[in-house]
C-alpha positions as CSV (number, residue, x, y, z in Angstrom):
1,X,29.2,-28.6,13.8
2,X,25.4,-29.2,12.6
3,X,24.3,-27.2,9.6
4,X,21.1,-29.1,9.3
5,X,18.3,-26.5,8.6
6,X,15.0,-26.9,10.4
7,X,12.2,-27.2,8.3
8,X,8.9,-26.7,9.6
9,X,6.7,-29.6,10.1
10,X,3.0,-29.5,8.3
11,X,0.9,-28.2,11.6
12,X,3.8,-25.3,12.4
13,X,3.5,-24.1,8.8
14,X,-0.2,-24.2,9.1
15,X,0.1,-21.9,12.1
16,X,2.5,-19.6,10.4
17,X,0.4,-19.4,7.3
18,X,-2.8,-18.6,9.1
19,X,-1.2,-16.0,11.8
20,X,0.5,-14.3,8.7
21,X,-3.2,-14.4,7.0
22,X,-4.7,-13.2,10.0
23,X,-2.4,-10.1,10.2
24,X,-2.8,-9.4,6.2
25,X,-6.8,-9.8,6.2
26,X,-7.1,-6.4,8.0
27,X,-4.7,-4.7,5.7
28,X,-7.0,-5.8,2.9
29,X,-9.9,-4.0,4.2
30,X,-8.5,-1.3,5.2
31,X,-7.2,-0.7,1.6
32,X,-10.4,-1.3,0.1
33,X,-11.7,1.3,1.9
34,X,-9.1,3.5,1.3
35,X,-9.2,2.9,-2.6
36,X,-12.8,4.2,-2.0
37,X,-12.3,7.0,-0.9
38,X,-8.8,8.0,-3.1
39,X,-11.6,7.6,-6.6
40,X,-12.5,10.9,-5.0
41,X,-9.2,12.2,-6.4
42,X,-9.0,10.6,-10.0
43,X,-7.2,7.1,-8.7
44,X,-8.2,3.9,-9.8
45,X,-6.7,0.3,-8.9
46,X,-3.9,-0.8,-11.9
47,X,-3.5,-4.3,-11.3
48,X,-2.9,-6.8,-8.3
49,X,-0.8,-9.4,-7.9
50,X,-1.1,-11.9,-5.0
51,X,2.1,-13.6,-4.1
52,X,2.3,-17.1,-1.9
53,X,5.8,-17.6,-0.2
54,X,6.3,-18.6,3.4
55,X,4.0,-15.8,4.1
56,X,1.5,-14.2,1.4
57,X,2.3,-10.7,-0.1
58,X,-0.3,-8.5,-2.3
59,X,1.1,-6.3,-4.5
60,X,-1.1,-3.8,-6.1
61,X,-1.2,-0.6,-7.5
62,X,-3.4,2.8,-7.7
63,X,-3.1,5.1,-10.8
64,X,-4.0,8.8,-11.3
65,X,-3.0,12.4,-12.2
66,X,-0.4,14.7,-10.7
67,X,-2.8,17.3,-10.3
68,X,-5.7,16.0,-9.2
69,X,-3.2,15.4,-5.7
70,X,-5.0,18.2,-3.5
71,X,-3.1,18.1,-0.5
72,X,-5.4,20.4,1.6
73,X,-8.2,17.4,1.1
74,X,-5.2,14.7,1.6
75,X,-4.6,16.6,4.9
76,X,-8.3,16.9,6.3
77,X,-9.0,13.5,5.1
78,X,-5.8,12.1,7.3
79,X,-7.2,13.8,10.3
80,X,-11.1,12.8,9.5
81,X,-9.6,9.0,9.3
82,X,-6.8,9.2,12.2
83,X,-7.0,5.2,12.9
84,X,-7.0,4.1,9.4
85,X,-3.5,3.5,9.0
86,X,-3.1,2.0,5.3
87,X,-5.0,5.1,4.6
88,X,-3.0,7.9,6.1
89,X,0.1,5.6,4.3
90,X,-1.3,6.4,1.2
91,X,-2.3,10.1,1.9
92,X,1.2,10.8,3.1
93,X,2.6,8.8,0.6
94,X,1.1,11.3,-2.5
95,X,1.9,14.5,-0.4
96,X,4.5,13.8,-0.1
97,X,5.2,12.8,-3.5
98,X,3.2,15.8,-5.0
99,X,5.2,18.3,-2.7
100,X,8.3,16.8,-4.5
101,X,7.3,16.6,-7.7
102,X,6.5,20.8,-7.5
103,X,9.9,21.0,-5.9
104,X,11.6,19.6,-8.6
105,X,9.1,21.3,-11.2
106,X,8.6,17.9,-12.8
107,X,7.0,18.2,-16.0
108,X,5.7,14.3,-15.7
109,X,1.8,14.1,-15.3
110,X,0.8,10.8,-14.0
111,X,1.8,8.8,-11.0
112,X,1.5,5.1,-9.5
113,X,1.6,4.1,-5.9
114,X,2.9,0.6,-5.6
115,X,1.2,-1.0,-2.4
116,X,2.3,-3.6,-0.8
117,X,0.2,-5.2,1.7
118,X,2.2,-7.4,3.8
119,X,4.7,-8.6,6.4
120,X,5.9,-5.2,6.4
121,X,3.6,-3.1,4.3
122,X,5.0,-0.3,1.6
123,X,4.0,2.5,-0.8
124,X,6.3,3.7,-3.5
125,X,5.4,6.4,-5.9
126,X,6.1,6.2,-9.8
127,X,6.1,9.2,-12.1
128,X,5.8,9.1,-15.4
């Protein structure tokens, strides 16, 4: 049997670099904007890391207050900005994890939402 491993040759990795780029470059906008318009709730941007592998990853992170989640303006602003999809992530994501938290009657007051934007994207939501 051959085990040998194919390893890309300089021109195909090229190409896989710059089609991965070319899907991750939209990803960045769009979460720019939406880290616009989430200030509106009390969140700020904690601190990015950008990873290089075979394809690039950005890992990054927004930080604000349990209760400044108000997820009647979460909801209006997900159908105001129905195409932006990073952005409805994001809203969902802290409805989501507000509608929990009130559930569980956490007493914990601040939260993070670790973004990944990358081949696939993900939100995650710390308490603390």
């Amino acid at each position: 049997m051959d085990f040998k491993v194919k390893i890309p040759g300089l021109s195909e990795a090229k190409a896989l670099l710059d089609s991965a780029l070319a899907k991750v470059d939209p990803l960045l906008n769009d979460y720019k904007n939406a880290t616009k318009k989430l200030e509106g709730f009390g969140f700020r941007t904690g601190k990015m890391t950008v990873s290089m592998g075979l394809l690039p990853v950005v890992n990054t992170s927004l930080i604000g207050e349990v209760a400044s989640v108000d997820v009647a303006r979460l909801t209006s602003l997900k159908e105001e900005n129905k195409d932006d999809k990073v952005l409805n992530t994001l809203a969902e994501a802290l409805i989501i994890a507000k509608q929990i938290h009130g559930r569980i009657e956490s007493k914990l007051e601040s939260m993070t939402l670790h973004v990944t934007l990358g081949i696939p994207p993900s939100v995650s939501v710390d308490f603390t």
